[in-house]
N, C-alpha and C positions, 0 to 999 in steps of 0.2 A: 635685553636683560630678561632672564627668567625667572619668573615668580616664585618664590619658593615654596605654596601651597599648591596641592594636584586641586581645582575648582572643575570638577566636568561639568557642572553647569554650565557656566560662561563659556568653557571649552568647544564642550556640543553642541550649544545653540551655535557659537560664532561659524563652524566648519561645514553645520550644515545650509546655513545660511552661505555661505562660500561657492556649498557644491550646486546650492539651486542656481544662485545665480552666474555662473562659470558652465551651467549646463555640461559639467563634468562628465556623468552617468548616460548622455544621448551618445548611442549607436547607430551606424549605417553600413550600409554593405559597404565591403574593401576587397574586390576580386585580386587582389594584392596579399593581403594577412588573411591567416589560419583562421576561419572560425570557429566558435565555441557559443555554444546555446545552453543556456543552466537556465532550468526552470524549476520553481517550487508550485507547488500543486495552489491555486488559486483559492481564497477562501469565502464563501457566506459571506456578506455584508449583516454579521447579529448583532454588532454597534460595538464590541471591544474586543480586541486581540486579546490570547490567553496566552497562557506557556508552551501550550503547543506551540504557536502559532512561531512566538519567538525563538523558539527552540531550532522550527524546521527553517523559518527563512532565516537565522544565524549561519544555520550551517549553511545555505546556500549561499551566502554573500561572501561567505568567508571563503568557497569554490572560486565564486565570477569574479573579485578582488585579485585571486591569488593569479588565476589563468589571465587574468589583463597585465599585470605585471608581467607575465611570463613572456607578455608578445602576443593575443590572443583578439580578434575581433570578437569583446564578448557580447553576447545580447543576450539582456539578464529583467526581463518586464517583470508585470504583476496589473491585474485586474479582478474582475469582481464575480463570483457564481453567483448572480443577482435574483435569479431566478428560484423555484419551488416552495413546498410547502415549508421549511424550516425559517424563510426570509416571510410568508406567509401569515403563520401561526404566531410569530413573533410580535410580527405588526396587531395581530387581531387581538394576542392578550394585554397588548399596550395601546386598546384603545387605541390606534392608529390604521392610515390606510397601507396598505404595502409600496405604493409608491413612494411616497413622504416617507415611509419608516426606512428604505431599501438607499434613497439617495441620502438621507440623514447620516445614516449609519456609516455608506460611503466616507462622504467629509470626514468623518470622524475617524475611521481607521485611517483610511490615509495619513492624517496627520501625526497619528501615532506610531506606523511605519517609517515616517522621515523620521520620528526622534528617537528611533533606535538605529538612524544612522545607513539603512540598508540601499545600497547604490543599486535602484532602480531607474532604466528610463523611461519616466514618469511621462514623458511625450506619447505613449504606446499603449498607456491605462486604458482597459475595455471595462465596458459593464456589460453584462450578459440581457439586458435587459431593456436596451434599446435598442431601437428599431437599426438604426443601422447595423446593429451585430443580428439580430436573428430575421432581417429581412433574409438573408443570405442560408440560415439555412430552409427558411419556408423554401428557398429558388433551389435546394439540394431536395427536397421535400418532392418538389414536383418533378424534377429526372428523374427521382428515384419509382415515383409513380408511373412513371410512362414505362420505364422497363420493366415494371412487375416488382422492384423491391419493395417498396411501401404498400401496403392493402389493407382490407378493413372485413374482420371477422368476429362470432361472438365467440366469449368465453370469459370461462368464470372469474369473478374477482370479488376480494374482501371488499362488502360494502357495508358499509355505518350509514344508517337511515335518517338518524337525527341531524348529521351533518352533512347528509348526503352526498359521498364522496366516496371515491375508489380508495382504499389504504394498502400502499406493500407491505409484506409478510411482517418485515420489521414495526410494521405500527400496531401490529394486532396483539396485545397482553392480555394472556390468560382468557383468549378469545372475548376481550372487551376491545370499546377503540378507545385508543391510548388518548386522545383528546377530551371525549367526554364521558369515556367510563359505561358506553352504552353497547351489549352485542353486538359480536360483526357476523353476516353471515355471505355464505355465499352464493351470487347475482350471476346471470347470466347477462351480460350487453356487449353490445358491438364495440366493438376497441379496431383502433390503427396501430397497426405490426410493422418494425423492419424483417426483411426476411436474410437477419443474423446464420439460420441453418445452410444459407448459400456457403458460407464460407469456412466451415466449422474445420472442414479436414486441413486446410490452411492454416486455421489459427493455429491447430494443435498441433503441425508441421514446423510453424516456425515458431514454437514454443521451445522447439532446443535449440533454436536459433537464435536465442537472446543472453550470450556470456556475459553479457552487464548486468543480467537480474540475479538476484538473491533466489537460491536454488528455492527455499518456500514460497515465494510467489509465483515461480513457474509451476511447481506444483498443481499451488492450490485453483491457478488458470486452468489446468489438464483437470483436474479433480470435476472441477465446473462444467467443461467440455463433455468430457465422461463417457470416452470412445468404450464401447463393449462389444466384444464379438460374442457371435450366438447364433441363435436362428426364428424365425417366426413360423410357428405352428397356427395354423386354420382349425377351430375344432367349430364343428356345426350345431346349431343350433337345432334343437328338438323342442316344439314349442304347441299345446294343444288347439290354440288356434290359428299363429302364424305358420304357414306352409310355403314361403316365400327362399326356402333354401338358404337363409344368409349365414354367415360363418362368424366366430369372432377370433382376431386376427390377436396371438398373443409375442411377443419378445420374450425368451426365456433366452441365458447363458448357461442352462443346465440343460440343454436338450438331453442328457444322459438319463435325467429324473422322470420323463415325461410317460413312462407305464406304470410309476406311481401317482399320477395326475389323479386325485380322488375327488376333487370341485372345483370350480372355478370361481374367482373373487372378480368381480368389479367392481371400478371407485364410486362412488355414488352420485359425482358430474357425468360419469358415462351415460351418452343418449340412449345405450340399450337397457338404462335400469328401468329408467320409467315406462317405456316402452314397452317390453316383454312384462310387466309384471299388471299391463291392461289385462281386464280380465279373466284374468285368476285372483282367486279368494287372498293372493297377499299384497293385492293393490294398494289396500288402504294400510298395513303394514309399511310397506312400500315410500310410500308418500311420508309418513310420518317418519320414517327413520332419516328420510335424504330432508326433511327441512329441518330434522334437528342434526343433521350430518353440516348442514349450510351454517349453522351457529359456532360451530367447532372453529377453532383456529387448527389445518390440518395441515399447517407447513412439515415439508419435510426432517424441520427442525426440533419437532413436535409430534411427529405423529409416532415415533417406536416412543414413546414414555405414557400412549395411550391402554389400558385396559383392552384387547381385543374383544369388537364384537362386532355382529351383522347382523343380517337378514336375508331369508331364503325368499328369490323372487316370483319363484312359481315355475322355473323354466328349468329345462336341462339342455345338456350341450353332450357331443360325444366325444370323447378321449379319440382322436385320428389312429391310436396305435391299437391301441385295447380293443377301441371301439365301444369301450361300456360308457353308458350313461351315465354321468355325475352333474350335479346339479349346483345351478349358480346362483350364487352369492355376489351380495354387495356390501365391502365390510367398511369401518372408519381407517384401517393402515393402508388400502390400495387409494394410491392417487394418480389425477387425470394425469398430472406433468411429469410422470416416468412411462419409458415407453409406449404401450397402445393405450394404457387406462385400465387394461385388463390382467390377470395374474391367474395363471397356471398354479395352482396352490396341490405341493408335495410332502405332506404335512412328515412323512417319516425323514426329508432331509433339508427341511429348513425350518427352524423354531417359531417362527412367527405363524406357520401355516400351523404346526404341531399344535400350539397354544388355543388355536381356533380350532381344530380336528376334533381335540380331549373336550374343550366348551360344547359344541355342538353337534357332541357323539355323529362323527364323520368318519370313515374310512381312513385306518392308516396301511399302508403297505410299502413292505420295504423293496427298493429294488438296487440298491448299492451294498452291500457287505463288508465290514473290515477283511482284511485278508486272514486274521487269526483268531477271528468268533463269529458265531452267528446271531444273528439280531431278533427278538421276538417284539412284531408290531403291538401285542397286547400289552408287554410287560415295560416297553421302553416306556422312560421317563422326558428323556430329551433326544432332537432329533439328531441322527446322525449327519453331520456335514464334512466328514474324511473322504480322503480317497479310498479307493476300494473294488471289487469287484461286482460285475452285473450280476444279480438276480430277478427272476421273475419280471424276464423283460424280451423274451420271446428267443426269437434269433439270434440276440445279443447276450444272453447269458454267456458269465463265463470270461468275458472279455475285459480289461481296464476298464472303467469308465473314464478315464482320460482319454484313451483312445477310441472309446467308444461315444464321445461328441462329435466328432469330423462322420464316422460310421453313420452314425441317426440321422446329421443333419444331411449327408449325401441322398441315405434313402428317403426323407420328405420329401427332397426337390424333386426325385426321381418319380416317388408316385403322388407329384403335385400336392403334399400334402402341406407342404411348409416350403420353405428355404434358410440356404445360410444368408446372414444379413449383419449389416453392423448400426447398431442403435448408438445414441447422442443424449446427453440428460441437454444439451443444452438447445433451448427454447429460441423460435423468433420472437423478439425485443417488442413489447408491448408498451407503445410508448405514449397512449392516448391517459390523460389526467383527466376527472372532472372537476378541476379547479381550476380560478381565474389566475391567480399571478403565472404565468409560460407563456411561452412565444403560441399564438394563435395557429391553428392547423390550417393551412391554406386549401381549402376543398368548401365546394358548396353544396349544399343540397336542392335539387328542384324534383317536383311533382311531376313534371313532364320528362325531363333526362336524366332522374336518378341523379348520382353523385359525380357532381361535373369541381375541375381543379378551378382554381382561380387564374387568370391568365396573368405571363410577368411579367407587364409592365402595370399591371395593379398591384403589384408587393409594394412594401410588407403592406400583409395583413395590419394594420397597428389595433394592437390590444385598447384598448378606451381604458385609460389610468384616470378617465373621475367617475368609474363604476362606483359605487356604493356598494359595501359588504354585507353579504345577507347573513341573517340569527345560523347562531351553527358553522360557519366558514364555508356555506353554501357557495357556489360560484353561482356571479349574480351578470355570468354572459348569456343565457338562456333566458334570461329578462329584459335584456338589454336592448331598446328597439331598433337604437341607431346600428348596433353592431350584429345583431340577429338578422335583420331583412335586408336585402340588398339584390340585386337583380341576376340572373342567372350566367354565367359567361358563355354559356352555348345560344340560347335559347330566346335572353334578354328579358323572361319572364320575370315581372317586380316581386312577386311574392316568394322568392326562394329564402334559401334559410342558410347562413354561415355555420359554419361545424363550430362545435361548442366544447370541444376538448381541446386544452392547451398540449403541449409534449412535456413529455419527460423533462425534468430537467436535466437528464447527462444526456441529452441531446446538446445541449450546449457545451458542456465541458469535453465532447469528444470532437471537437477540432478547432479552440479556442487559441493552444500552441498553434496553428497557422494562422492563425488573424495577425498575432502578436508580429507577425513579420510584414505584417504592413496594414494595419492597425485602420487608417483614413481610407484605406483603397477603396472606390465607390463603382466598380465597373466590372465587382464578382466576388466570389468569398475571400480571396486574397492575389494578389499580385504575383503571376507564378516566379518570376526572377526572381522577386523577393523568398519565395521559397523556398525554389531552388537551390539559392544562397543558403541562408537557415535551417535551412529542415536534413534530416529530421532531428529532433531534440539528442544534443549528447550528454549532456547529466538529466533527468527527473530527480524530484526528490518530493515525498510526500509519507504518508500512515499507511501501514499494513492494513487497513480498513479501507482501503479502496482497489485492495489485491485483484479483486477479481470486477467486480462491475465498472468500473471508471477504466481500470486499465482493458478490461477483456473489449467494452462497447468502442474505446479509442482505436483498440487495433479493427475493429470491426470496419469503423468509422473511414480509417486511413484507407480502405483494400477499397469501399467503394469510390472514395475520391481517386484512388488510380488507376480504374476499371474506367472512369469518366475522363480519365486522361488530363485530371487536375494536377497531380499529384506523380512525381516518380519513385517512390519507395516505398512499400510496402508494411513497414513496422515504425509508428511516431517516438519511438524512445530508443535510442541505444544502450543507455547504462540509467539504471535504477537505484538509488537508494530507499529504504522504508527507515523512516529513524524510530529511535525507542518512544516508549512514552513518557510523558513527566509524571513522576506519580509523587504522594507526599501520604503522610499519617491522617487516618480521619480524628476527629475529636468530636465527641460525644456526651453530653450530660441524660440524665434520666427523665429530666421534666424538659426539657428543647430539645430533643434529640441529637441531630448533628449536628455541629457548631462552625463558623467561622473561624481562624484564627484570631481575630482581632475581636472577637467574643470571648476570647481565654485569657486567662491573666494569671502571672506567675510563670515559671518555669518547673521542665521535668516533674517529681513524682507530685510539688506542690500544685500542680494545674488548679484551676477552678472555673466554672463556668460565673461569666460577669453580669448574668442577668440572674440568678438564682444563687449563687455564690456554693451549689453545689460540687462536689468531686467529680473531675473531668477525666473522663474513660481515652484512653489514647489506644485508636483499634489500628487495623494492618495497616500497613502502606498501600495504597491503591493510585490509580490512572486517577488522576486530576479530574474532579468534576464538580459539576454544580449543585447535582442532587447532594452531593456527601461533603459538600461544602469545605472539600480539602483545598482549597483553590487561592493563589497567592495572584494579589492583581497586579502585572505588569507596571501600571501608571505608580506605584510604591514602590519597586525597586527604583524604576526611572526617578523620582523625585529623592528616594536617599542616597543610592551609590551611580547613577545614569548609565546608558547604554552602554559605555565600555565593558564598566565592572560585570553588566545582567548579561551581556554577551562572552566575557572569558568564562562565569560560571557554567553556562549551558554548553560550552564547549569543552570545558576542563572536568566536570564530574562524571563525566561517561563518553566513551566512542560513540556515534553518532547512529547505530544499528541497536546500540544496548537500551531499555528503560533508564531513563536519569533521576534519582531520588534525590527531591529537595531536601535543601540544608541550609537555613539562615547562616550556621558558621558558615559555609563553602562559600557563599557571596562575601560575608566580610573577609574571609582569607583572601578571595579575589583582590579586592578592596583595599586590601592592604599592600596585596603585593605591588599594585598600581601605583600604589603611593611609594614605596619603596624603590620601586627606577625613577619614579619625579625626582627624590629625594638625590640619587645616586648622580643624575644628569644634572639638580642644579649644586652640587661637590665640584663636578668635572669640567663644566660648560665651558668656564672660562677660560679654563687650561687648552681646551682641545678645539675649539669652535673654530677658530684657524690653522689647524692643524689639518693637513690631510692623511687619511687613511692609510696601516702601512702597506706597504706595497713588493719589500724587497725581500731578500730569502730571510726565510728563518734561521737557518744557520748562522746571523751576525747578531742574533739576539741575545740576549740570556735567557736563563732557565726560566725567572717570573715571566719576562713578556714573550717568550719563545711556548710556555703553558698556557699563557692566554690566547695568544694568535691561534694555537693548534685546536683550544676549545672553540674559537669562535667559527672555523672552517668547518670542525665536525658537526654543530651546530646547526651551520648553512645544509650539512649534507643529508641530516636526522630528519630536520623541518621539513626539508624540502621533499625528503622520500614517505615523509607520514602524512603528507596531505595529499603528493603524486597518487602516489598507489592505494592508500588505505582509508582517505578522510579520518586519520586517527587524529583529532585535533588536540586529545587531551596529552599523549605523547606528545607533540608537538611542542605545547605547551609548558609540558615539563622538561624537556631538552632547554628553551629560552629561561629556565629558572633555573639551570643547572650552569649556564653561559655567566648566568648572574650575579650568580653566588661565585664563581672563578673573580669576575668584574670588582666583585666587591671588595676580595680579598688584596687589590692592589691599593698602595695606601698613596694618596695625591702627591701626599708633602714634598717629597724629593725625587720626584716624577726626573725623568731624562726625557731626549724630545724621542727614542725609539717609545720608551715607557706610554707616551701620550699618541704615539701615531697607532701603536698596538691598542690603547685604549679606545682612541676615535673610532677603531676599525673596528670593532666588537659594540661600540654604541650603535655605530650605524646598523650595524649586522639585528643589533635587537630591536631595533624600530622596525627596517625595514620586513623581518620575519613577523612580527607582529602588527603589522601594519592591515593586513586583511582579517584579525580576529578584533583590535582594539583600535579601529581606526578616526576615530577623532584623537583619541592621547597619540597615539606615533604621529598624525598632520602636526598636532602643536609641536612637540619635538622635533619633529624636520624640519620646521619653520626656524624652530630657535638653535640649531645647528649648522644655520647660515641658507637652507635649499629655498628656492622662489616655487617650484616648481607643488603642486601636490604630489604627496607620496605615493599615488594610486597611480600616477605618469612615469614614475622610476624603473627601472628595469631587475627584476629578484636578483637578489645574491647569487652570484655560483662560489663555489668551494674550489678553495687550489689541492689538485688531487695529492700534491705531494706533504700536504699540512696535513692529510687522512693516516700518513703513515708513523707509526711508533719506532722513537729511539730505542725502547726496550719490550721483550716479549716475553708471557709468563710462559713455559713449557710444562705442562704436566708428564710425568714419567709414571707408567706401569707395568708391572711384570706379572707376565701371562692376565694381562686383562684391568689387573686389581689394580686402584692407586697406592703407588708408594712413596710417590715425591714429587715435589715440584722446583722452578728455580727461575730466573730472568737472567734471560743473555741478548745480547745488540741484535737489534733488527738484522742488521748485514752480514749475521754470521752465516757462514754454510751449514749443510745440513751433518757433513761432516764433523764438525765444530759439535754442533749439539750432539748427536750420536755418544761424540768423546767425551762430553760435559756430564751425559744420565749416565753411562756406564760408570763414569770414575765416584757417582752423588755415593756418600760413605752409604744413606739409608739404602739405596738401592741395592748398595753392594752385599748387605744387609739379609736381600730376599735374594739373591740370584745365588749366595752361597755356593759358592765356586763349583756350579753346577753348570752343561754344555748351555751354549748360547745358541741356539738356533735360526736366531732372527733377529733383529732389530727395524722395525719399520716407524717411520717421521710422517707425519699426518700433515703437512700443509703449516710445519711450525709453528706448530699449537701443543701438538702429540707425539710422547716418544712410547711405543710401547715393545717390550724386550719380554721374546719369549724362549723362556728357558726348560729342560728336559724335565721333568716330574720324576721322580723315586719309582722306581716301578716296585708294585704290590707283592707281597710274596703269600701265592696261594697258603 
């Protein structure tokens, strides 16, 4: 008997309790069945899922639900990025340690991922942060050492002194540290590198080789890479007490520019600032500019919004072509991390140099020309950067300077001045932390043999989780005795010293999808069969905010595991989704600034703020976040309308690639609609639960149930093509509301048994379509529709192709192009038929005005269009 109130509570708890214990959701390999591997980008343990969170693993569940119905060996996991400072910083502002706060937080999301229902198998949970996950890659750690990828060199990095810690770019605001608001400046220390530039022409080869990516993240991967052709000019150094001959070594893609070369710029980490500038009278200039140069935040993200300025180092270098003397600079826009660190600065055709030229009354000279004026270095305002022709550029005047690049760069090589070359923005992967929460770096240090590995049958390293945290979020392994001393693996000396940098943490997250395929394996990073099987990943799905580092270091990641002969494929994703973001209205009063929603009271233009009883400012729509306090908590929808209803809204308000703007209606409309088939199924139940589905032609219907069968086919055909090909869920969605409203329009009372078999067949049809968006409400409806079986075990609808077909079809008719009528004739008529039908239509006859007919063309019986002679003009 079915209840006549929709209760998700009772519902949800009872089905997921069902599914844990029917272990429904465990996958294994089937060298028999298709597989399919859908995976959602794993998250932080920060102790509560947001709308991200549910948003993206909706959409993924609603993938690996629909592909297992289809026939699919799906293997569809989830585990934990346990690791970094975000799991770190977290713990430390909550008074807590990072291990207690990391496993805490665990239990707790998990639990709030079963009750939104999401069919993981939960037998294959990894946390990034136990030994048995990153014993495996310290053991990748040290291959990687023995063939020269991994190595250990210095170089500079944002360091914050009061917390004493390395910060990436992203943590350094307004050249403060974003933790404790204290300068960061820039350190020279020795850091451990992959050496990423092995394989850069690779990545950005089979960057067109990814037709499952969204064309902007292939991009913004190429963008990142940042292959440039050019060439490297040598210009020597002239120096009054260095007589040592050395040259400095520049990347330019203008070799065209270079007889305008009037100074040289170096970044202020370049070894030759300090160096050349011993000395001579601007040593102590020198010094002072490059430590207030190290306080700067000089990301590239930041550095053109800087004021250009420098300092003259004392040295000069000579122009290779010119040969004249110009003198070097080290300014705040040249940085170490683009090509050599040094800049050719052509102040008459690039603006940044210009801007510094006119500051430090420098040399401009022009030596590109437009083709239809001439250019005056004293009087230009901005520099020219057109094409154009060469001047004042020796041999080459005269010539394009498009084709005068290949020209220049040929003669450097030839009189060994330069060469042609191709530069790379992108960096080896520096992946040494000095902080405690990461996998420990497997390398030891001794007094006697330098820096010796750890041997592998002493993996893991295990990190000591009852360290104590030092003032600051100091890492307190550098203090730590048990874990700092330990005996040398070469040598067997007791006083050596463990390395005291943990990794990265997207050291973990780039080969976490191959654990997931055999998750227990103890005898190496993963089971290759099982790999074999699984890999590589055929859906991803995850945030445009991991476009380039999570995805660029994975493919990195993958080429070394196949180079080692772990691995046979080359790229860990085949098809890519990036989904939108959730975003919602911020609320704001004048005395709290930005407010919570459940800090506001009233609605629309009444708002008010509930602690001040102030007028509440209602600002843009934005990306969901904490600081702006737009943020709707998961655990509230779940406790008002539960996982069904918070799962059809994130799929129905927007396609799955768009941003989804919250809307408390859009959930109750959810909400309602939910209750509205409860309501519809318990009408029919009775009528139909023994009734089987119909099965026979349409053609012995009538018109009501011969509408309904033909809606419920197209239905099967819409669904099933807007999840196949597009993940368009919300189409989706609205074709089974459009089945609905047909459903509804039939009235029970004086049902016939076709009326009731046409009806079953369209119940069934909307459970099971909806069965991977709303799947606790379609389980209880299949249950009380007679099935023993879970709905997830069913096999999808297919569509009978001949129910796709209409009795009638509308024909539009134009003359010479223009509409002028339209009409509906039988599906089966010929084309002839139509042809006779738009000629004879009175409106047509109307425009053709018994003028020659010189065509008539029938478009796929859709289109008639009749082209008839025109008046001819009389001069």
């Amino acid at each position: 008997m079915m209840v006549e109130k929709y209760d998700p509570k009772s519902i949800e708890s009872r089905w997921q309790r069902y599914w844990e214990e029917t272990d429904l959701f465990r996958v294994e390999e089937d060298p028999d069945k298709e597989k399919y591997y859908l995976l959602e980008m794993f998250p932080y343990p920060s102790g509560k899922i947001h709308m991200g969170h549910v948003r993206n693993y909706t959409i993924g569940d609603v993938v690996a639900r629909y592909k297992r119905m289809r026939g699919f060996n799906v293997l569809h996991p989830m585990g934990w990025d346990a690791f970094g400072m975000p799991a770190e910083n977290a713990a430390i502002a909550n008074n807590s340690h990072p291990a207690k706060w990391t496993y805490e937080n665990i239990d707790h999301m998990r639990s709030q991922l079963k009750r939104m229902g999401f069919s993981y198998d939960w037998g294959r949970e990894l946390a990034t942060c136990r030994p048995e996950y990153y014993r495996w890659e310290q053991w990748l750690f040290l291959k990687m050492y023995e063939k020269g990828m991994a190595y250990r060199k210095e170089s500079f990095v944002n360091w914050c002194d009061p917390c004493q810690t390395v910060l990436a770019n992203e943590q350094v605001e307004a050249g403060m540290c974003w933790r404790c608001g204290n300068p960061v400046r820039q350190k020279k220390l020795w850091q451990w590198f992959f050496r990423v530039t092995e394989y850069t022409d690779d990545l950005l080869l089979y960057s067109d080789r990814l037709p499952g990516w969204p064309e902007k993240v292939i991009t913004m991967q190429k963008n990142w890479i940042g292959k440039s052709f050019g060439a490297e000019i040598r210009f020597p150094i002239e120096h009054p007490v260095d007589e040592t001959n050395r040259e400095i070594p520049v990347f330019t893609t203008r070799q065209d520019t270079v007889f305008g070369a009037t100074f040289m710029v170096l970044a202020p980490e370049h070894p030759l600032v300090i160096d050349l500038s011993r000395g001579t009278a601007q040593e102590k200039n020198i010094d002072a500019f490059v430590e207030r140069m190290s306080q700067q935040d000089r990301s590239a993200r930041t550095v053109d919004s800087f004021e250009k300025e420098g300092v003259f180092i004392g040295a000069y270098c000579i122009n290779p072509l010119t040969r004249k003397r110009i003198p070097i600079y080290t300014a705040n826009f040249a940085l170490m991390e683009y090509g050599t660190g040094a800049v050719m600065s052509v102040p008459a055709h690039d603006q940044r140099d210009f801007e510094f030229a006119r500051k430090y009354g420098l040399d401009v000279i022009v030596v590109v020309k437009p083709h239809d004026e001439e250019l005056d270095s004293e009087t230009m305002t901005e520099a020219y950067t057109g094409e154009g022709v060469m001047v004042n550029s020796g041999r080459f005047d005269g010539l394009e300077n498009k084709r005068a690049l290949d020209d220049i760069a040929e003669y450097l090589e030839k009189n060994k001045l330069g060469k042609k070359t191709v530069s790379f923005r992108l960096r080896d992967w520096g992946i040494s932390r000095q902080r405690y929460w990461g996998a420990p770096i497997p390398m030891v240090h001794c007094d006697n043999c330098g820096i010796v590995p750890v041997s592998e049958e002493h993996l893991p390293v295990l990190l000591p989780e009852d360290a104590d945290m030092l003032e600051g979020g100091r890492s307190p392994l550098p203090a730590h005795e048990s874990f700092m001393r330990t005996a040398c693996p070469k040598c067997g000396k007791k006083d050596a010293r463990r390395e005291t940098d943990t990794m990265d943490t997207f050291v973990e997250s780039s080969w976490y999808f191959e654990r997931y395929c055999s998750p227990q394996y103890d005898k190496g990073m993963f089971d290759k069969k099982a790999v074999d099987y699984w890999m590589p990943v055929d859906q991803y799905i995850g945030g445009v905010e991991h476009a380039i580092l999570h995805l660029l270091y994975s493919r990195y990641y993958t080429r070394v595991l196949k180079d080692m002969g772990l691995v046979k494929y080359r790229e860990p994703f085949t098809r890519l989704l990036t989904q939108g973001m959730v975003c919602k209205e911020t609320l704001s009063c004048s005395e709290h600034g930005f407010l919570l929603p459940e800090e506001v009271t009233g609605s629309d233009d009444s708002r008010i703020c509930a602690k001040c009883g102030k007028k509440v400012v209602v600002g843009r729509i934005e990306k969901m976040s904490k600081s702006k306090k737009n943020v709707i908590d998961p655990n509230v929808l779940l406790d008002k309308y539960g996982a069904d209803t918070t799962r059809l809204f994130c799929l129905f308000a927007a396609p799955p690639e768009r941003d989804l703007e919250w809307s408390e209606q859009g959930v109750d409309g959810g909400f309602r609609f939910l209750n509205r088939v409860w309501r519809l199924f318990t009408v029919w139940m009775d009528s139909v639960k023994d009734t089987a589905p119909f099965r026979g032609s349409a053609d012995s219907l009538d018109e009501p149930e011969k509408e309904l069968y033909r809606k419920a086919h197209q239905t099967i055909f819409k669904v099933t093509k807007d999840i196949e090909d597009r993940f368009h869920f919300n189409t989706a969605i609205s074709a089974v509301m459009e089945l609905f409203n047909t459903m509804s329009a039939v009235e029970p009372g004086d049902s016939t048994e076709d009326t009731r078999a046409v009806m079953r067949l369209a119940m069934d049809s909307v459970v099971l379509l909806l069965s991977p968006i709303v799947p606790h409400f379609t389980e209880e409806l299949w249950r009380t529709l007679g099935h023993d079986l879970s709905i997830l075990l069913e096999k999808w609808p297919v569509c009978t192709e001949s129910a796709l077909e209409k009795d009638e079809l509308l024909i539009v008719v134009q003359v010479n192009g223009k509409l002028r009528s339209r009409f509906n004739i039988s599906a089966d008529e010929s084309e002839d038929a139509i042809k006779e039908k738009a000629l004879g239509d009175e409106r047509v006859q109307k425009f053709i005005n018994n003028k020659p007919i010189k065509k008539v063309i029938v478009v796929k019986k859709k289109l008639v269009n009749i082209v008839v002679e025109c008046a001819k003009r009389i001069a």
